[in-house]
Every structure is written in structure tokens, then in C-alpha cells.
C-alpha positions in Angstrom: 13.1 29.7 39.2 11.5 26.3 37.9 8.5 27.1 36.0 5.5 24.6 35.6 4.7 21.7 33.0 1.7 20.3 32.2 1.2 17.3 29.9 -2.0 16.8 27.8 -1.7 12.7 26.9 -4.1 10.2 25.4 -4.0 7.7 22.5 -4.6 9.3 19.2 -7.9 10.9 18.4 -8.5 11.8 22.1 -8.3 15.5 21.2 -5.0 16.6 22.8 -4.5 19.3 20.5 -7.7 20.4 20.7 -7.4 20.8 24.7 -3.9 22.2 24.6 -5.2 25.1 22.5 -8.0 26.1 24.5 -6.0 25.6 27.2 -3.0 28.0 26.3 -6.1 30.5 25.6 -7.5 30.7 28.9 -3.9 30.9 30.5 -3.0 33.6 28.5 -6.2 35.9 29.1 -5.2 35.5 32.9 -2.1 36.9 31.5 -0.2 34.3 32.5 3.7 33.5 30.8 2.3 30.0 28.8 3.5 28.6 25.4 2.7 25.5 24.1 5.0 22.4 22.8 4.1 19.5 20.5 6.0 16.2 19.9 7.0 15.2 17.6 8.0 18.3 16.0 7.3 17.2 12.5 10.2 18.9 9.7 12.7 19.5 12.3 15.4 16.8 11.7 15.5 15.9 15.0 12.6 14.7 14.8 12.7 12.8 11.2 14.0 9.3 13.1 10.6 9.6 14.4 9.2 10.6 11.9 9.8 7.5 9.5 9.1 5.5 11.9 5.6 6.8 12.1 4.9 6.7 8.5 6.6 2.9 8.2 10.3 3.5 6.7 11.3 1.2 9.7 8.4 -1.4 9.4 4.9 -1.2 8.6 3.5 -1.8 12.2 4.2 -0.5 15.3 5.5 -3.8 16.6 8.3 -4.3 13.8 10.5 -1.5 15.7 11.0 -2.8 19.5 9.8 -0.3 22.6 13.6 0.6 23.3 14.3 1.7 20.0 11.6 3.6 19.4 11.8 5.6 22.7 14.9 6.4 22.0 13.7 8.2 18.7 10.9 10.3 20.2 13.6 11.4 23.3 16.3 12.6 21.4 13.3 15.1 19.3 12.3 16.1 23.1 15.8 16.5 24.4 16.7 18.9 21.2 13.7 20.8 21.8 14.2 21.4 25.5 17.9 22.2 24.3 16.7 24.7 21.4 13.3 25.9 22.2 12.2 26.0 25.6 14.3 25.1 28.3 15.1 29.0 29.1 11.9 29.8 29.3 10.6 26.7 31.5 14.1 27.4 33.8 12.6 31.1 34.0 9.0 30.6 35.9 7.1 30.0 32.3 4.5 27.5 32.3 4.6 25.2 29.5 1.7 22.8 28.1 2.9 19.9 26.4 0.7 18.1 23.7 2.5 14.7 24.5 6.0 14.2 26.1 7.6 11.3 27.9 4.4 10.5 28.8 3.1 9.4 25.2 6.6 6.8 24.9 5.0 4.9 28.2 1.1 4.8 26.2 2.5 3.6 23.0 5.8 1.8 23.4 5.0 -0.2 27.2 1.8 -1.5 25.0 4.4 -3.7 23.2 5.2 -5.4 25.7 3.7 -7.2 29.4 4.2 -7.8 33.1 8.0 -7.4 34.0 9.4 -6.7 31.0 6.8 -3.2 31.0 7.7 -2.5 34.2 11.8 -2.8 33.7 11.0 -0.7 30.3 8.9 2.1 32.7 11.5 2.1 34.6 14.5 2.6 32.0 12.3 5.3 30.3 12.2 7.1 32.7 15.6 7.2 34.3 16.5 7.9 30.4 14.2 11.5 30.0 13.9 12.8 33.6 17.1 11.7 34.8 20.4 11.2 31.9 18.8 13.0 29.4 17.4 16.0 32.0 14.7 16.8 31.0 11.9 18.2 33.4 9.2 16.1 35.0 5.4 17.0 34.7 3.5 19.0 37.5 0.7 17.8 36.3 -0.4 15.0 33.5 -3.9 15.0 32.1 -4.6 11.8 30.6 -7.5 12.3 27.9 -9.4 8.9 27.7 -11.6 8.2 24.8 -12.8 4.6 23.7 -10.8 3.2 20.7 -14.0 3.0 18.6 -14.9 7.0 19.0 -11.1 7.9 18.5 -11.3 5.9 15.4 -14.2 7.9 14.0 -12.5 11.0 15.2 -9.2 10.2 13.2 -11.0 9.2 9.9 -12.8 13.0 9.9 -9.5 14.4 10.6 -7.9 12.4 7.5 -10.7 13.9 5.5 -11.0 17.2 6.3 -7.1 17.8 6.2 -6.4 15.4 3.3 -3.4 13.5 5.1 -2.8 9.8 5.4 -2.8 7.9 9.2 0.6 6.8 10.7 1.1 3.4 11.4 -0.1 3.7 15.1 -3.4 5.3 13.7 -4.1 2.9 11.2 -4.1 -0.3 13.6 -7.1 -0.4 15.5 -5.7 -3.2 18.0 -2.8 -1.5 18.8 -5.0 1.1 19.9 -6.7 -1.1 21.9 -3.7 -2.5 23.5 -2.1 1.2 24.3 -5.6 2.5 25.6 -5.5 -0.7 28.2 -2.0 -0.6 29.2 -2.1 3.7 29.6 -5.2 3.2 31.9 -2.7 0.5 34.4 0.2 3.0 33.6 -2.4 6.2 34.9 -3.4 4.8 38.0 0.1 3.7 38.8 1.9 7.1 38.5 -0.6 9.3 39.4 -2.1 11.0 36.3 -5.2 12.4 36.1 -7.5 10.5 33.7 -10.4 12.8 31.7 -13.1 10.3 30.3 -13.6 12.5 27.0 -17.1 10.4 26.2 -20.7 10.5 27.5 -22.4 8.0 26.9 -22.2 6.2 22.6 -20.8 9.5 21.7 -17.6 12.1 22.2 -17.7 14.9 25.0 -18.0 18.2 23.5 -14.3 19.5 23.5 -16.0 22.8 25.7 -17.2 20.5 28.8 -13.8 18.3 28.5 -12.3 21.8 28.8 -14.1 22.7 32.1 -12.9 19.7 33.5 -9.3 20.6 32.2 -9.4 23.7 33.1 -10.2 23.3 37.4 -7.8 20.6 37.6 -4.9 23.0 36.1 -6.3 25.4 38.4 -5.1 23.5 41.2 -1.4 23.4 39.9 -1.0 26.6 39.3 
């Protein structure tokens, strides 16, 4: 019995780990089977390809890896984690809540590229999770949009209060930019859901985004 997935996506600083906690909470007071996944899955050496390529082994921006090779990092992390971690328990009727998947290779990676040559990459990305690789599709994808400026703000308090150091997605504004604009195309196109996560010159409060969050998972349950 297929269970359900539901992917929490946004650029960074759009509070995806934020919802995917409160959202696991509410599921599990219903007493509902839930767990939650995270990608990447940072000191799991599947995950370290990604992982230097994120704090700039490979380059120092985004753009000095190419779209393919850099998918290819971030799927092999989520095929070993279906493989390890939760596949059984998806395959059994659980309902899983993903803070990112597949989903987060099509925001960052199509922005590096335009026209034809994102589509052909859409297309190969996801023949290469869903299909070769096998790994489940989404029920249900949230897209969490918050304006580059206010995600900015957002990751600087986060650097402060934890002490850590931006990757090199974080740490370029225009890239930002460029992977909000090409995510909202990519949304309409397939479907996802987007959450506008700001009201008016300031942020949502993470309760209200997670009334929103909340009825549309409703729905897919």
C-alpha cells in the first residue's frame, strides 16, 4: 500500500523547516503514521558530493558546477535515503513530509539555465528521480514563496543565531533572484501549490502560513 508524500519547497529562507515541523506536529496529534525527511542529509556520505558542492570545494558559485552535474549530486543523497531510511515505511501507507526533494534540483539547478535548454533539463530530471532512479512522486508540493529581499534578512538572523556560515546558493543574492523567478514558471507549469509567505514589507507569521499549509494537506490526505 503506497503511502502519501508531501514536499515543502521554496528558495532558501522561505521557512521550509519551519513548516515541515509544525506540520509533522499536527499530523501526529491526529495520530496519524508521519515522519519527516530532509535533503541533503548533511554527515551522511552520501550526501558529502553535495555537500562540498554547497560550501564551494567544486567552485565558489553556483554557476561554476553545470545543472546536470549538480542534480546528479543531490539524487544519488535522495536515492540512498529512500534505499536506507524510508522507502519501507512510504511502501507501507506512512505519510512522509519532505523538506525539499526532487523538487528543490528544478528551483535551483533549471535557474542556470533558459528556454529549451530548462525545459530538456526538466525533463531529464525527472525521468532520472521518478522514473530510473524510482523514487516516488509527490502527492502534493507546497511551494513556500517569500521575496528574495525578506529571505535574505531571514538567512542573515539564522547565520547569527546558530553561528554557521551561508552556502554558496545563500550567499548570492542574484542567484536567488534568478531561482525565485524561474520556480514561480516551474510552479504554475506542474501544478504546485504556491504559499505567498509575506504580507505586505514584512514575513507572514510562520502560525498563519501554517493555517494555510495545514487545509491544503487536509485535502490530500
Amino acid at each position: 500500500m503506497r503511502g502519501t508524500l508531501i514536499v515543502l519547497e521554496g528558495t532558501d529562507g522561505s521557512g521550509k523547516a519551519t513548516q515541515a515541523g509544525m506540520l509533522l506536529r499536527r499530523l501526529e496529534s491526529r495520530g496519524i503514521r508521519c515522519r519527516e525527511i530532509d535533503f541533503p542529509r548533511y554527515g551522511n556520505p552520501f550526501a558529502e558530493p553535495a555537500n562540498l558542492y554547497l560550501h564551494g570545494a567544486l567552485g565558489g558559485k553556483p554557476g561554476d558546477v553545470n545543472a546536470y552535474a549538480a542534480s546528479v549530486m543531490f539524487a544519488v543523497d535522495r536515492f540512498a535515503s529512500y534505499k536506507e531510511d524510508w522507502g519501507a515505511f512510504y511502501q507501507s501507507g506512512g505519510v512522509v513530509v519532505a523538506n525539499r526533494y526532487t523538487t528543490s534540483n528544478a528551483v535551483h539547478q533549471a535557474s542556470k539555465l533558459s528556454g529549451v535548454e530548462r525545459q530538456a533539463y526538466l525533463d531529464w530530471l525527472f525521468d532520472l528521480e521518478y522514473r530510473r532512479l524510482g523514487l516516488p512522486e509527490p502527492d502534493l508540493v507546497l511551494y513556500l514563496d517569500m521575496p528574495t529581499e525578506l529571505s535574505g534578512q531571514m538567512m542573515r538572523r539564522r547565520e547569527r543565531e546558530t553561528d554557521t556560515r551561508a552556502d554558496i546558493h545563500e550567499r548570492d543574492g542574484e542567484y536567488l533572484r534568478r531561482c525565485r523567478e524561474s520556480a514561480r514558471e516551474i510552479a504554475g507549469d506542474l501544478g504546485w501549490i504556491v504559499i505567498s509567505c509575506a504580507a505586505g514589507a514584512g514575513p507572514r507569521t510562520p502560525e498563519d502560513i501554517h493555517r494555510q499549509v495545514a487545509a491544503l494537506v487536509e485535502g490530500c490526505l
